[in-house]
C-alpha positions as a Markdown table, in Angstrom:
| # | Residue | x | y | z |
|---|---|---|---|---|
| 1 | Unk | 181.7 | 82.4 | 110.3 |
| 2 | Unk | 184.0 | 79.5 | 110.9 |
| 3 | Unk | 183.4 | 79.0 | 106.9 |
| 4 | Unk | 185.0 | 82.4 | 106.1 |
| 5 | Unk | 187.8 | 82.0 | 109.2 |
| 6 | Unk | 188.9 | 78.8 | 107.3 |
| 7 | Unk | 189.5 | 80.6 | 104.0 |
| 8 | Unk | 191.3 | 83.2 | 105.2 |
| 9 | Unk | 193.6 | 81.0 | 106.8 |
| 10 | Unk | 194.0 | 79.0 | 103.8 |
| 11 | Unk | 194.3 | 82.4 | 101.4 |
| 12 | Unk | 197.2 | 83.5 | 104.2 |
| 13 | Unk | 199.2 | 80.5 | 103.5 |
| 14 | Unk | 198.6 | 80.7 | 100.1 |
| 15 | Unk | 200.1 | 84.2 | 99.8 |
| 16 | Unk | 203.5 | 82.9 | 101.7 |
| 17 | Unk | 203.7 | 79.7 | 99.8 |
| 18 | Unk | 203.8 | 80.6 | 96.5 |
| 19 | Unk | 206.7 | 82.7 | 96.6 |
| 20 | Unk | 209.3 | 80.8 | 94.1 |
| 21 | Unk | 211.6 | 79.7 | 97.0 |
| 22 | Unk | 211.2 | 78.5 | 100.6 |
| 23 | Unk | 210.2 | 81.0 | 103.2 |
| 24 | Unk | 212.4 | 81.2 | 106.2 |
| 25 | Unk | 211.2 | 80.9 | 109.8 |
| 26 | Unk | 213.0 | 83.0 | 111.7 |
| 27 | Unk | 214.2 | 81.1 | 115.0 |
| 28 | Unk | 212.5 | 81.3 | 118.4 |
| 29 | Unk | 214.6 | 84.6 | 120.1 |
| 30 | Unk | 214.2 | 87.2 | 122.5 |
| 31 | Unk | 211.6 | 90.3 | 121.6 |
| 32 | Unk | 210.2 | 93.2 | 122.9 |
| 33 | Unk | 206.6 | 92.2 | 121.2 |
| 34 | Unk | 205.4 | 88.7 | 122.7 |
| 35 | Unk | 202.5 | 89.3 | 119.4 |
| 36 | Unk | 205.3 | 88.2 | 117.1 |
| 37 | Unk | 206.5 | 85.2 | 119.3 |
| 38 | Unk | 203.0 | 84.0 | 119.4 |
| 39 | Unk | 202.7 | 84.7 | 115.4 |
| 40 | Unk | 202.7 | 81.0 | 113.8 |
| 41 | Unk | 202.7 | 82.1 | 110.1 |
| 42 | Unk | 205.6 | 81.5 | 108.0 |
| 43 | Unk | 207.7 | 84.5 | 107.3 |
| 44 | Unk | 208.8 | 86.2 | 103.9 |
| 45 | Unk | 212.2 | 87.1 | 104.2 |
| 46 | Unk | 213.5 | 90.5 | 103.0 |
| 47 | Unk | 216.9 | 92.5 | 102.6 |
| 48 | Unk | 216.9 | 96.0 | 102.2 |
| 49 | Unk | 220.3 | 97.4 | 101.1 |
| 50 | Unk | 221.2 | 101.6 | 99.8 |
| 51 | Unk | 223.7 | 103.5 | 98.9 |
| 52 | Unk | 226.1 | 100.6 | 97.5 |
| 53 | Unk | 228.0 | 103.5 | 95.7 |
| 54 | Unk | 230.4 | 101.2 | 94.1 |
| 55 | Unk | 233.4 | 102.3 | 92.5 |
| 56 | Unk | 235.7 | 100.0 | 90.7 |
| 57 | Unk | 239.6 | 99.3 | 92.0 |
| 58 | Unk | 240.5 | 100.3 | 88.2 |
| 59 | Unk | 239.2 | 104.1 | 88.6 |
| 60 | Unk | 241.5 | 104.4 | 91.8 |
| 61 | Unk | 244.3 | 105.3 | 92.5 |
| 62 | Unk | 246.8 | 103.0 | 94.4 |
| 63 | Unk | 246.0 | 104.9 | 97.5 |
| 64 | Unk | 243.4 | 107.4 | 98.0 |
| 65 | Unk | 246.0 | 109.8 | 98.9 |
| 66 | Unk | 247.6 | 109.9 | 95.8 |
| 67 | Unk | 244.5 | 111.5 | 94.1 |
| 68 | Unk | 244.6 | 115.5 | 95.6 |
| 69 | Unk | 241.4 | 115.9 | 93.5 |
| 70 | Unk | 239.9 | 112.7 | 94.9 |
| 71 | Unk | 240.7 | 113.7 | 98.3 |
| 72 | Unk | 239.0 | 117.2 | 98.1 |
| 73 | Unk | 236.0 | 115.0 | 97.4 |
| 74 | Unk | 236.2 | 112.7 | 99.8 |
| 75 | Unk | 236.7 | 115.7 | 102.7 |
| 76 | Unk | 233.6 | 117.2 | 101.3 |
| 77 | Unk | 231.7 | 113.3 | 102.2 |
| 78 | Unk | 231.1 | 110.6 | 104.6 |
| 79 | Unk | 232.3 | 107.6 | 101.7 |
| 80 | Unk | 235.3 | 105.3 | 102.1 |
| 81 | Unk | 235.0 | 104.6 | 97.8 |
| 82 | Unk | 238.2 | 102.4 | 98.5 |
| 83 | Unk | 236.7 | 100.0 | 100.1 |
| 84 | Unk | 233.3 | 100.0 | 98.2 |
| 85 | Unk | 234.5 | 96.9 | 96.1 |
| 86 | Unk | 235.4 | 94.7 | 99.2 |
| 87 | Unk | 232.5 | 95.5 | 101.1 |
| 88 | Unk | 230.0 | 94.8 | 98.7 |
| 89 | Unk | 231.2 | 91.4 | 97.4 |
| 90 | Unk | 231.4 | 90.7 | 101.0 |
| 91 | Unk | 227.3 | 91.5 | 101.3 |
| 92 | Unk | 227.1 | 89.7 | 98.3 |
| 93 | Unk | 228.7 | 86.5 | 99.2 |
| 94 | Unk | 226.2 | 87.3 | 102.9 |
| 95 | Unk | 223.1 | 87.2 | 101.0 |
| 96 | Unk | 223.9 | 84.4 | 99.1 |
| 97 | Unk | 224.5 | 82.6 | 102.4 |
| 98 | Unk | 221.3 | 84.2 | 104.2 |
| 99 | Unk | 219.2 | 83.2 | 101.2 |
| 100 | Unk | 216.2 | 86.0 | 101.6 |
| 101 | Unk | 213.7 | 85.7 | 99.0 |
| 102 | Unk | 213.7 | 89.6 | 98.1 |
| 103 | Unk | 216.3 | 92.0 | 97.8 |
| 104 | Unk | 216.0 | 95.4 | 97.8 |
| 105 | Unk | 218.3 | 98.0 | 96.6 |
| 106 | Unk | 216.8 | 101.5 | 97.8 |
| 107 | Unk | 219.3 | 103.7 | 95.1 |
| 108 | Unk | 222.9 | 104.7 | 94.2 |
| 109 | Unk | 224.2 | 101.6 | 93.2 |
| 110 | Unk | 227.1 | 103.2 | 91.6 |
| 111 | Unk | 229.9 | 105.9 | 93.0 |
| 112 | Unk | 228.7 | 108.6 | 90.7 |
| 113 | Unk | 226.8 | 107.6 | 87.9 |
| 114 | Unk | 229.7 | 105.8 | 86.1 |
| 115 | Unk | 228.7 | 103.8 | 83.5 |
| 116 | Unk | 231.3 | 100.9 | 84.3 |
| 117 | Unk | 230.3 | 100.7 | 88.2 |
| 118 | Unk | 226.6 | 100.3 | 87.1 |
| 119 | Unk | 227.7 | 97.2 | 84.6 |
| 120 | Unk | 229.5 | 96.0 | 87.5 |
| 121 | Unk | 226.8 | 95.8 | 90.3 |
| 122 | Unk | 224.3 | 94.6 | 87.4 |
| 123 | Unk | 226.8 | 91.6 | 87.0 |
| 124 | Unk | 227.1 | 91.3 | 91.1 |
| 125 | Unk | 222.9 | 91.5 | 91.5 |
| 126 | Unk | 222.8 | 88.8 | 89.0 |
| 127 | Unk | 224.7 | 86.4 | 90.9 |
| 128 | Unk | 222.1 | 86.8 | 93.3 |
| 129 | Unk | 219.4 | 86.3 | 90.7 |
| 130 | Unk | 221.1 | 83.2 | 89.8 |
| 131 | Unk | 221.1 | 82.0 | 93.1 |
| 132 | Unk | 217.3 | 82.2 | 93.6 |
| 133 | Unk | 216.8 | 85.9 | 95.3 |
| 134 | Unk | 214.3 | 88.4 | 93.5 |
| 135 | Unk | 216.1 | 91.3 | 93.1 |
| 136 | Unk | 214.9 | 94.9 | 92.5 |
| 137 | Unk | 216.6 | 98.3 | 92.1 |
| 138 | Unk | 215.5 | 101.8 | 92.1 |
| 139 | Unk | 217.7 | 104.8 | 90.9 |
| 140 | Unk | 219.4 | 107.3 | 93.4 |
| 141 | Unk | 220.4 | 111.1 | 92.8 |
| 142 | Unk | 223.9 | 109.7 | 91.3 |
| 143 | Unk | 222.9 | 107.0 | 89.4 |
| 144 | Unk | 221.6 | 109.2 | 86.1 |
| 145 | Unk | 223.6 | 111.6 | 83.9 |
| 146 | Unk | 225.7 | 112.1 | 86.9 |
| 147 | Unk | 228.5 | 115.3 | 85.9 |
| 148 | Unk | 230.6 | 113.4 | 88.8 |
| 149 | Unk | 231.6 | 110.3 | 87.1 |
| 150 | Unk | 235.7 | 110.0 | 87.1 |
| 151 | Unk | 238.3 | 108.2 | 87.2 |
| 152 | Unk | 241.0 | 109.2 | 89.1 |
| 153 | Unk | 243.7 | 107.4 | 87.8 |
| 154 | Unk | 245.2 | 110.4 | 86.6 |
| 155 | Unk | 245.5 | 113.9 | 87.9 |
| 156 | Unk | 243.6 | 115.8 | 87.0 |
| 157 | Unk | 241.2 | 113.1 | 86.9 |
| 158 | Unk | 239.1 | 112.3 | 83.3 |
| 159 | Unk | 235.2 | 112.2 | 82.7 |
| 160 | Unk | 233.9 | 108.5 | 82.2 |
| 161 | Unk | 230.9 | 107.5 | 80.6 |
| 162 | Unk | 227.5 | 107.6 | 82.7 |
| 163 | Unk | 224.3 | 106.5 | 81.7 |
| 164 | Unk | 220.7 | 107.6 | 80.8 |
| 165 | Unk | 217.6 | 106.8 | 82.3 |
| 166 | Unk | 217.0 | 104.7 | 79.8 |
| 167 | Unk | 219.9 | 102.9 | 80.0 |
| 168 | Unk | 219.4 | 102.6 | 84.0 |
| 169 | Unk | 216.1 | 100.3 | 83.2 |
| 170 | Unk | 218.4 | 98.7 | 80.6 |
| 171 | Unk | 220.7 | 97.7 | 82.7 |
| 172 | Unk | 219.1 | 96.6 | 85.7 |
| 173 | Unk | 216.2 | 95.3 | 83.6 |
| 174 | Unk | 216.3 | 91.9 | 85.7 |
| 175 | Unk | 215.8 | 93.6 | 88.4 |
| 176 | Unk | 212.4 | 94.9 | 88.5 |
| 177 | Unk | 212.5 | 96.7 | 85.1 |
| 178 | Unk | 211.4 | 93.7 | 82.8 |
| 179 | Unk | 209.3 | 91.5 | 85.2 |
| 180 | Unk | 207.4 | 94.2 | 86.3 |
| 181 | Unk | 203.5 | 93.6 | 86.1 |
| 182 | Unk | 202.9 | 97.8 | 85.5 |
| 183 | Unk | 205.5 | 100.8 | 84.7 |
| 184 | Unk | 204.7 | 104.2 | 85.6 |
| 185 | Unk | 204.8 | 106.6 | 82.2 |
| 186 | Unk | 206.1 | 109.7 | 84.0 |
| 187 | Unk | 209.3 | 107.6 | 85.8 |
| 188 | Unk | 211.4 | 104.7 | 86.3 |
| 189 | Unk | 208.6 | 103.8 | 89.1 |
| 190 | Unk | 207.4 | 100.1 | 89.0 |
| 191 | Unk | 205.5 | 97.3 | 90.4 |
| 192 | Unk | 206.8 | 93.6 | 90.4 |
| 193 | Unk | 204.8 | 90.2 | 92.2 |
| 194 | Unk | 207.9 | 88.4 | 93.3 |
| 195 | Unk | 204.4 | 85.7 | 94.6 |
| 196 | Unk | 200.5 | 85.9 | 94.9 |
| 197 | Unk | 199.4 | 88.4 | 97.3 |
| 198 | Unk | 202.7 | 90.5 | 97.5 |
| 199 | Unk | 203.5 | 93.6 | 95.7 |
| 200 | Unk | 207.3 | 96.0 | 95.4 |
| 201 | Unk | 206.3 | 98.9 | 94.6 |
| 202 | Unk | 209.7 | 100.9 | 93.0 |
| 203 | Unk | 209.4 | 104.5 | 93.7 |
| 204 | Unk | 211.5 | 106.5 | 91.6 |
| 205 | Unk | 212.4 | 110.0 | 93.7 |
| 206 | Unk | 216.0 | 110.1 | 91.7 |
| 207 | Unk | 215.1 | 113.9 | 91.0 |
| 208 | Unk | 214.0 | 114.4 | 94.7 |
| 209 | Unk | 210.5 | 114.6 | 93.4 |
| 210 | Unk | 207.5 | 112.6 | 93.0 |
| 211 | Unk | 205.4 | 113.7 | 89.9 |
| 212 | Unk | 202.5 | 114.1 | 90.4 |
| 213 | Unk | 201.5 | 111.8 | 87.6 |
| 214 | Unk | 203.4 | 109.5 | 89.8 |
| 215 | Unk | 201.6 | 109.9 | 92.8 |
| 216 | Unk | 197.9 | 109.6 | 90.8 |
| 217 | Unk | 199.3 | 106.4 | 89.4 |
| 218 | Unk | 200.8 | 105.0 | 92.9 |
| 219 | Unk | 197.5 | 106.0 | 94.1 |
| 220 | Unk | 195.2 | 103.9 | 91.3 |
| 221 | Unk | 197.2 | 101.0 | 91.3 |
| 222 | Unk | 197.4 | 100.9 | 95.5 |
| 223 | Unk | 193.2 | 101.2 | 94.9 |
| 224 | Unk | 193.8 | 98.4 | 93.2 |
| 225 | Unk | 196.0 | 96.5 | 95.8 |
| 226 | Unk | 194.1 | 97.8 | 98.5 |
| 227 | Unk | 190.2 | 96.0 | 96.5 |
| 228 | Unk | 192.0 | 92.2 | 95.9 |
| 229 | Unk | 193.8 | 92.3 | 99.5 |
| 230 | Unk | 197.8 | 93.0 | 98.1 |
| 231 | Unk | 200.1 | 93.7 | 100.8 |
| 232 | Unk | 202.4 | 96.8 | 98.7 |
| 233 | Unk | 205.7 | 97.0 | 100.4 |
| 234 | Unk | 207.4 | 100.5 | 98.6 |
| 235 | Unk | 210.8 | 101.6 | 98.4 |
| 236 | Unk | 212.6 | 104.7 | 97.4 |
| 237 | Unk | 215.7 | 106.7 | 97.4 |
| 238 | Unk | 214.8 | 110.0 | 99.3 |
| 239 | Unk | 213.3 | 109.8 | 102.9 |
| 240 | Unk | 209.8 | 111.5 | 103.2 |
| 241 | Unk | 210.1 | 111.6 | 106.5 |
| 242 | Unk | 212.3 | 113.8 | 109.3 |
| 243 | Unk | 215.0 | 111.8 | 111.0 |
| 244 | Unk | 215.7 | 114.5 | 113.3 |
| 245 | Unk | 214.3 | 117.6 | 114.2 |
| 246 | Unk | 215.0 | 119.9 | 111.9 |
| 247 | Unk | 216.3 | 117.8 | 108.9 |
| 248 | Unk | 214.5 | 119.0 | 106.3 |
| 249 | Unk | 216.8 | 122.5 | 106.6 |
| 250 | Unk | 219.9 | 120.4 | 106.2 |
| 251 | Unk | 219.7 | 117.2 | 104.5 |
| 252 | Unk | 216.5 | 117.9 | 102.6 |
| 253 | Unk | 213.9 | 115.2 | 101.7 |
| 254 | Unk | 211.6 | 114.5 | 99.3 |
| 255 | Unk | 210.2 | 117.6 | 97.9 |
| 256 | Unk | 206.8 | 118.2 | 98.9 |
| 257 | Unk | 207.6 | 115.4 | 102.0 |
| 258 | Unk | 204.8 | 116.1 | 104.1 |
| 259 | Unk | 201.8 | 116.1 | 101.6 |
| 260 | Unk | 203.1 | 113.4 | 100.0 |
| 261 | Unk | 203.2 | 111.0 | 103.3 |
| 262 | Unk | 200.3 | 112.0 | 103.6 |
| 263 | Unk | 199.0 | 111.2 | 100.3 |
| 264 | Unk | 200.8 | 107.8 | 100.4 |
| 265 | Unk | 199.3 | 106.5 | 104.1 |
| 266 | Unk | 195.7 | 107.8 | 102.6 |
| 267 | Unk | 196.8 | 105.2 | 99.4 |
| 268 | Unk | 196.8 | 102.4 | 102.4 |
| 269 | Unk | 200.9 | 102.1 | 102.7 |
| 270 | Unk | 202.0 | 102.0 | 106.7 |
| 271 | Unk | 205.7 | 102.3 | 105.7 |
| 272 | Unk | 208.1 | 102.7 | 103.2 |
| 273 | Unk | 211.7 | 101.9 | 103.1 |
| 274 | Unk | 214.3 | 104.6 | 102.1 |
| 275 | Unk | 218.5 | 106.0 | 102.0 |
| 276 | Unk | 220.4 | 109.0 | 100.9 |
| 277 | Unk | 221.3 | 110.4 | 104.1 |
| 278 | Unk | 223.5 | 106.6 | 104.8 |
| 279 | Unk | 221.9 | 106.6 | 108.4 |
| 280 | Unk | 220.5 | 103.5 | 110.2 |
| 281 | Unk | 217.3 | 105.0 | 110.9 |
| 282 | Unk | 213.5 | 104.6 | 111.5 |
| 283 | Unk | 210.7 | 107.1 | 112.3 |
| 284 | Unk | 206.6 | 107.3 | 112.4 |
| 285 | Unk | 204.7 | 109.9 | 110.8 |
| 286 | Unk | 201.2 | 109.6 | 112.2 |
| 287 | Unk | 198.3 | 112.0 | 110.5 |
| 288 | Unk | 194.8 | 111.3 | 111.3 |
| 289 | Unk | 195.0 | 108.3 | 113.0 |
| 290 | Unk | 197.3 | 106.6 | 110.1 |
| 291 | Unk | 201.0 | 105.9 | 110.7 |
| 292 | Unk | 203.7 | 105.6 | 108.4 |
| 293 | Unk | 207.2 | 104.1 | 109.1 |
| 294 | Unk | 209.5 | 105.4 | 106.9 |
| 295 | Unk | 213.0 | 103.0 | 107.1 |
| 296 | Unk | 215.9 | 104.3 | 106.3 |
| 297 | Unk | 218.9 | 101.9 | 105.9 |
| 298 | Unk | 222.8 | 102.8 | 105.8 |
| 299 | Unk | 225.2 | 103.2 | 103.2 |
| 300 | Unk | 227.9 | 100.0 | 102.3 |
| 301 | Unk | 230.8 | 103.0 | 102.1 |
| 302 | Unk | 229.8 | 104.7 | 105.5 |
| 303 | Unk | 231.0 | 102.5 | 108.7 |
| 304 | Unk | 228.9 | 101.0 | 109.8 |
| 305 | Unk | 228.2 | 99.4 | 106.8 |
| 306 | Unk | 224.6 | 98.5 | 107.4 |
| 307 | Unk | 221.9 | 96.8 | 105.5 |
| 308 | Unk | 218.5 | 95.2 | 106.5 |
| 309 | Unk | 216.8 | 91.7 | 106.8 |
| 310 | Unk | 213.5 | 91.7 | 107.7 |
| 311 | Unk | 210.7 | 89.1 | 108.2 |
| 312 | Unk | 206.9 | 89.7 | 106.7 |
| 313 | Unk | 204.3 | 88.4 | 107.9 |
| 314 | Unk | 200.7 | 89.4 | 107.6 |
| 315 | Unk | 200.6 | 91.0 | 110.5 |
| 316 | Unk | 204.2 | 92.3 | 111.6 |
| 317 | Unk | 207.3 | 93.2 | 110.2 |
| 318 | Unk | 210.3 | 92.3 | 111.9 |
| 319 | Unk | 213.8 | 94.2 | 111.3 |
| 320 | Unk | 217.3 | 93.1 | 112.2 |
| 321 | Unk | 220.2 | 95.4 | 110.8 |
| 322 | Unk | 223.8 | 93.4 | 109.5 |
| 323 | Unk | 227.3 | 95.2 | 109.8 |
| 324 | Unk | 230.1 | 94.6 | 107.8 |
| 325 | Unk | 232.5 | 94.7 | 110.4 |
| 326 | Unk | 235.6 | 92.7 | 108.4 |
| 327 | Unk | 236.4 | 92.1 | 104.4 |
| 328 | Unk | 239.1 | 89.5 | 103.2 |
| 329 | Unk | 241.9 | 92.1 | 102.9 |
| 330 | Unk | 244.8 | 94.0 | 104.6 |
| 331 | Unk | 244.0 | 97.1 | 105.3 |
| 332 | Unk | 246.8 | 100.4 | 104.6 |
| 333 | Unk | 248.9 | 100.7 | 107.6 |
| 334 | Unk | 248.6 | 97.5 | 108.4 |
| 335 | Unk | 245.3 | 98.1 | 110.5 |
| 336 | Unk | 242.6 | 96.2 | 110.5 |
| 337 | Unk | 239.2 | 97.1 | 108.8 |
| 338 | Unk | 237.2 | 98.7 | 111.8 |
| 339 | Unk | 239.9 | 101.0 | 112.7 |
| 340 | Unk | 240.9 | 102.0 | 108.9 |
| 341 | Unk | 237.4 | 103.1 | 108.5 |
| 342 | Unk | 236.8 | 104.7 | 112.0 |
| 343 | Unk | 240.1 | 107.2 | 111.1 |
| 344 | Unk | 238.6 | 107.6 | 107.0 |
| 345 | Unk | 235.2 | 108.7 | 108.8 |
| 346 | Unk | 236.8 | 110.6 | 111.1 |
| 347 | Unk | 238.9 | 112.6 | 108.9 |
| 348 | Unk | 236.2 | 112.8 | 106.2 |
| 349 | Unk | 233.4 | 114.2 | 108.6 |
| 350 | Unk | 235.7 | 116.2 | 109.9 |
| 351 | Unk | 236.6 | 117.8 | 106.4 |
| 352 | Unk | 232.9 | 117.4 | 105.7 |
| 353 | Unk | 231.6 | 119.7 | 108.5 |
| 354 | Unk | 234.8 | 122.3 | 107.9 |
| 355 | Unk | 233.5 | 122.1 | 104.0 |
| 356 | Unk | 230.1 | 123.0 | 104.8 |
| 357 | Unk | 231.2 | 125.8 | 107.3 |
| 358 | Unk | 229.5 | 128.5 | 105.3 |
| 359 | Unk | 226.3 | 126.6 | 104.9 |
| 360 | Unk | 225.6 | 125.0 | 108.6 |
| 361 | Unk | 226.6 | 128.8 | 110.2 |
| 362 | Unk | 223.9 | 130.4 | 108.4 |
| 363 | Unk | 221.0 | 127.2 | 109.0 |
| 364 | Unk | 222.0 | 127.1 | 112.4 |
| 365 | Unk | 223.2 | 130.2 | 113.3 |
| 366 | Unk | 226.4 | 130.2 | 115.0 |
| 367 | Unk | 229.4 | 132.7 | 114.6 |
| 368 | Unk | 232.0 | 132.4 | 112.3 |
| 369 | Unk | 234.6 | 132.9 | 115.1 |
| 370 | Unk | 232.7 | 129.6 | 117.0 |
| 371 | Unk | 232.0 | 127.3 | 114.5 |
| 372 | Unk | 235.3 | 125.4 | 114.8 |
| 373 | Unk | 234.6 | 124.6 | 118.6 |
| 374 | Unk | 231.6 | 122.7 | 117.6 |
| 375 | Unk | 232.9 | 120.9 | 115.0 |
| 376 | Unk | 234.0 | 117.7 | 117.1 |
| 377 | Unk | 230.8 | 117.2 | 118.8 |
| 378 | Unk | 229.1 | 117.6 | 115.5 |
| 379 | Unk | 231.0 | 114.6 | 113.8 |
| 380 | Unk | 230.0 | 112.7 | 117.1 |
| 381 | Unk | 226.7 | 113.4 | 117.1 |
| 382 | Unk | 226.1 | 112.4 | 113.2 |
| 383 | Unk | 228.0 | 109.2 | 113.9 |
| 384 | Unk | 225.7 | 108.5 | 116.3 |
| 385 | Unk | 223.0 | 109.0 | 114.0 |
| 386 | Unk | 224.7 | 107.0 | 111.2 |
| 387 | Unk | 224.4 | 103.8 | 113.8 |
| 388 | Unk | 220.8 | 104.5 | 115.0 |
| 389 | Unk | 219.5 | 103.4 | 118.3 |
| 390 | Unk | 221.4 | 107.2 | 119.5 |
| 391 | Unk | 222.3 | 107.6 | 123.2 |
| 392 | Unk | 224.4 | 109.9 | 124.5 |
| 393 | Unk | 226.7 | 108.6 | 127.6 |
| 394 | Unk | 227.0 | 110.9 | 130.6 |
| 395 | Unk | 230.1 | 112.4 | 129.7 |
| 396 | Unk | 229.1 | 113.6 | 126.3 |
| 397 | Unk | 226.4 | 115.4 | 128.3 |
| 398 | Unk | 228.8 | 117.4 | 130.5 |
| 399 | Unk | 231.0 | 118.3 | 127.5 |
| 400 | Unk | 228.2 | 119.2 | 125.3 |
| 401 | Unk | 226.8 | 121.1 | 128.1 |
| 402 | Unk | 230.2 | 123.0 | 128.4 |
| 403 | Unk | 230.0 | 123.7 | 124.5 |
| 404 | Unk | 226.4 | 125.2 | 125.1 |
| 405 | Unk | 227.8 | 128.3 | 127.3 |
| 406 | Unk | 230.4 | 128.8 | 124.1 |
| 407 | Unk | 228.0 | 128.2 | 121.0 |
| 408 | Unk | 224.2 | 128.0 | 122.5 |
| 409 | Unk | 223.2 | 127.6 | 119.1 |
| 410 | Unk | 224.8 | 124.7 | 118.1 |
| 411 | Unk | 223.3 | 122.8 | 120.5 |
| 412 | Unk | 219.7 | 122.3 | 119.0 |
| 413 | Unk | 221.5 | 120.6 | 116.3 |
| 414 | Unk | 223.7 | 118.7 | 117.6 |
| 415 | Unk | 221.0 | 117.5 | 120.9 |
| 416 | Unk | 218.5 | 116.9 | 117.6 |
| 417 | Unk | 221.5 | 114.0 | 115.6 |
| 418 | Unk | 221.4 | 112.7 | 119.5 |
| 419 | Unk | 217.9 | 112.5 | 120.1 |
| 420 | Unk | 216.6 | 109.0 | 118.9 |
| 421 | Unk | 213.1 | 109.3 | 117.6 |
| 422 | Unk | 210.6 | 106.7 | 118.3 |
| 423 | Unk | 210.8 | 103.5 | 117.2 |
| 424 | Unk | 214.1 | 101.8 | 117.8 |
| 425 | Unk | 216.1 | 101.7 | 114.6 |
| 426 | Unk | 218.2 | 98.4 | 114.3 |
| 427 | Unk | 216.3 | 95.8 | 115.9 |
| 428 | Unk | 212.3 | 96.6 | 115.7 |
| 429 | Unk | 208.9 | 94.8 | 115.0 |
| 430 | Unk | 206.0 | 96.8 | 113.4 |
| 431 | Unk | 202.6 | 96.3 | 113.4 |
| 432 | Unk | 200.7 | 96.3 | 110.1 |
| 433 | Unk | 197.6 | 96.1 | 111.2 |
């Protein structure tokens, strides 16, 4: 017994030692799981990043304002594209400095599809290549024959050129596409070893579906992870999992979302790491005595600019979320960068819930004539939601309380955005075993 103790120990040093750079202990802080403070096993350090949705200076115009056809899009959203270019170099040049030894790009790298944006962030991932990250990219809903890519230069604005899937695994082939150790026939779904004993598993869900060739084949190659002791960490565009009550009516996930948790917990995953809806988010699906985490990090063009670093170890995962909260530019107006992107989000959620009028009144019921008084507390609420770790201050009660007597039904909505689902979302350790 103390034989087979002794190997294991070596094997789980092994496994965190042969990554190709040095793995980063994480300094002694305060937690809310003394498990992890007592955990002596070096750490392998991960950033998760989504929704990039860069768009280059060159396809803008000189102000955002400028563009009536850009604006109609932009009221229609929850993206600051403006800023897209100064906030990702910025995470960039952060990376470079935080030196994790994966990074993970969970989809929509480019604004919308346009062929010039994706050569862009291909040239930006590389630069963290070259300075000694592992870097792997899955596609999002806009990345692939997008109809939306523009530049708005001009009014009306002109097509650009976007790019096939082809050309996605092409272009980001450094990043997953040509290392990987087994390609999935039916999608651009992968599997890479950035070091012995660690698996990324790229799910490709750009079409909001999984195959289901490419559920059978996540399912034989986690069979074999699961036989020579792999730890499989997955990531994928759409959630699978409800962030709030109700989502699935509104912001819909994964098609299928339920069965395919399901079918992905029975594979021997315990989480999976996700974007599309730009919210700071985590929540547990638990089936049979399984649970899986499903992750969800931000968008770097919806305040507050979030990404993930995260420490593996065998045991736990721990998660910290970054902010951009300032980029080396003056801001319009003269403002600086948090409040320029408070009043874009403002005005854009605002224009995004009066857009989406039609829609929301018939998911959620309310009157025509009372929609507009529910608006505000609606752009509140999903802001909350967009930051995680949601709590509502008294005074938001009482005023949402107020609203209920006016609109009762928009209050299951708008209590649901509020309503933080277990576990916390910014700052969390998870048990993997």
């Amino acid at each position: 017994m103390k034989n087979l103790k002794f190997f294991s120990l070596i094997l789980m040093i092994f496994f965190v030692a042969s990554c190709s750079k040095d793995l980063v202990d994480v300094p002694d802080q305060s937690s809310d799981d003394d498990a992890w403070l007592k955990s002596s096993s070096p750490k392998v350090k991960i950033a998760v990043l989504s929704d990039v949705h860069y768009m280059l200076p060159s396809l803008l115009p000189e102000e955002v304002e400028d563009s009536p056809s850009l604006m109609i899009k932009l009221l229609k959203d929850r993206k600051i594209p403006q800023l897209s270019d100064l906030i990702f170099r910025k995470v960039v040049s952060e990376l470079i400095n935080e030196k994790p030894d994966v990074a993970l790009f969970c989809g929509d790298e480019a604004w919308s599809g346009e062929k010039i944006d994706h050569q862009t962030v291909s040239g930006l991932l590389q630069e963290l290549e070259n300075n000694g990250i592992k870097v792997y990219v899955v596609p999002g809903n806009n990345d692939i024959l997008s109809p939306d890519a523009y530049s708005y230069t001009t009014e009306p604005p002109v097509h650009v050129l976007n790019i096939t899937a082809d050309m996605f695994a092409s272009l980001y082939g450094n990043f997953g596409y040509n290392e990987a150790l087994y390609r999935d026939a039916n999608s651009l779904s992968y599997i890479c070893q950035p070091c012995n004993g660690l698996w990324i598993l790229g799910i490709d869900s750009s079409t909001r579906t999984l195959q289901s060739g490419t559920l059978s084949w996540i399912q034989n190659k986690m069979a074999e992870a699961n036989e020579n002791g792999i730890r499989v960490i997955p990531f994928m565009h759409y959630g699978i999992i409800e962030h709030y009550t109700g989502q699935n009516n509104i912001e819909p996930l994964v098609k299928n979302a339920n069965s395919n948790a399901i079918a992905l917990m029975n594979a021997g995953l315990s989480l999976i790491f996700t974007g599309h809806y730009h919210a700071n988010d985590i929540v547990n699906f638990v089936n049979e005595g399984k649970t899986l985490s499903d992750i969800q990090t931000g968008s770097l063009v919806t305040p507050p600019y979030s990404y993930r670093m995260m420490w593996l170890d065998d045991n736990f995962i721990k998660i910290e979320t970054n902010r951009v909260t300032s980029v080396d530019a003056e801001m319009p107006g003269g403002v600086n960068f948090l409040t320029y992107s408070a009043t874009c989000i403002d005005s854009y959620l605002n224009g995004f819930f009066t857009a989406y009028a039609t829609y929301l009144q018939g998911k959620l019921g309310i009157p025509a004539d009372k929609y507009p008084a529910a608006i505000p507390y609606f752009v509140k609420a999903y802001k909350a939601y967009l930051a995680g770790d949601e709590k509502m201050d008294p005074a938001e009660r009482k005023k949402i309380d107020l609203l209920g007597k006016e609109v009762p039904t928009a209050l299951p909505f708008i209590n649901s955005l509020w309503k933080d689902l277990p576990p916390k979302d910014n700052k969390v350790h998870i048990k993997l075993k």
